[in-house]
N, C-alpha and C positions, 0 to 999 in steps of 0.2 A: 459587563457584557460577557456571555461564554459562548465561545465556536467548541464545537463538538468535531472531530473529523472520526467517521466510521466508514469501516468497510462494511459489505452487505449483513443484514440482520435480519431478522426476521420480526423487528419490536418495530411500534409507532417511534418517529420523533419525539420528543421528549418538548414540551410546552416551553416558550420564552427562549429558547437554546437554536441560536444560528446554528447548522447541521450543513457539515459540509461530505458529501457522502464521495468514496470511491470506492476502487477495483484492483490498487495494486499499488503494490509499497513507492515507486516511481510517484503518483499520483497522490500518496498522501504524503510525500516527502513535501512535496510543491504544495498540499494545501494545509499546511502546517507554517511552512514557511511565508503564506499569504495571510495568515491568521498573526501574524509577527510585530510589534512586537506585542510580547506579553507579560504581565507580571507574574503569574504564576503556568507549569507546564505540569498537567499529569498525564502518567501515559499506562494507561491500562492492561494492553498488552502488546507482544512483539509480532511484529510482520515476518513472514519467514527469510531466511538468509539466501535462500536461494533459488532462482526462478527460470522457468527454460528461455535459452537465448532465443530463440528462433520460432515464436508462437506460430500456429497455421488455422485459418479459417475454416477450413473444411474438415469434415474425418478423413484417418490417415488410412488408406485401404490396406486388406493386408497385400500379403505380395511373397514370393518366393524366397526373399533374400530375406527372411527376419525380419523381427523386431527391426523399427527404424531406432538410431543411436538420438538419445537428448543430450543436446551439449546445453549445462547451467551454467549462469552466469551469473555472480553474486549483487545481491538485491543493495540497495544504497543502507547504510545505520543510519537511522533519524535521528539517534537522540545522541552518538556521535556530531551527524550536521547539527544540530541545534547548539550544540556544547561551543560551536564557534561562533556561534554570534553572540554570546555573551559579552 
């Protein structure tokens, strides 16, 4: 059996290949870790290290006082967490 976990694409799923789809390194740390265990892991590429703390739902208007400050906060290493469940 192959679980697939992708972030957004723009390709069909791929035929016979459980597809497990998400949106953000958090999200495929957990469906990586739900796909567990496995005999073999590839990982094709890296999710960025670093994500803003404080997402907001709306547009940010402007406003008098600047630019608003993004404070980041560093994204989970996957392939770090996987390394311990070995």
């Amino acid at each position: 059996d192959v679980v697939l976990v992708s972030g957004p694409v723009a390709i069909a799923d791929p035929q016979g290949v459980k597809v497990l789809h998400v949106e953000s390194a958090r999200e495929m740390l957990a469906a990586v870790e739900s796909a567990l265990p496995a005999d073999i892991f590839i990982a094709a590429a890296a999710v960025a290290d670093w994500r803003v703390g404080t997402a907001v739902a709306e547009k940010m208007k402007k406003g008098t006082s600047g630019p608003p400050s993004l404070g980041l906060v560093e994204n989970p290493d996957i392939l770090a967490t996987l390394a311990t469940h070995a």
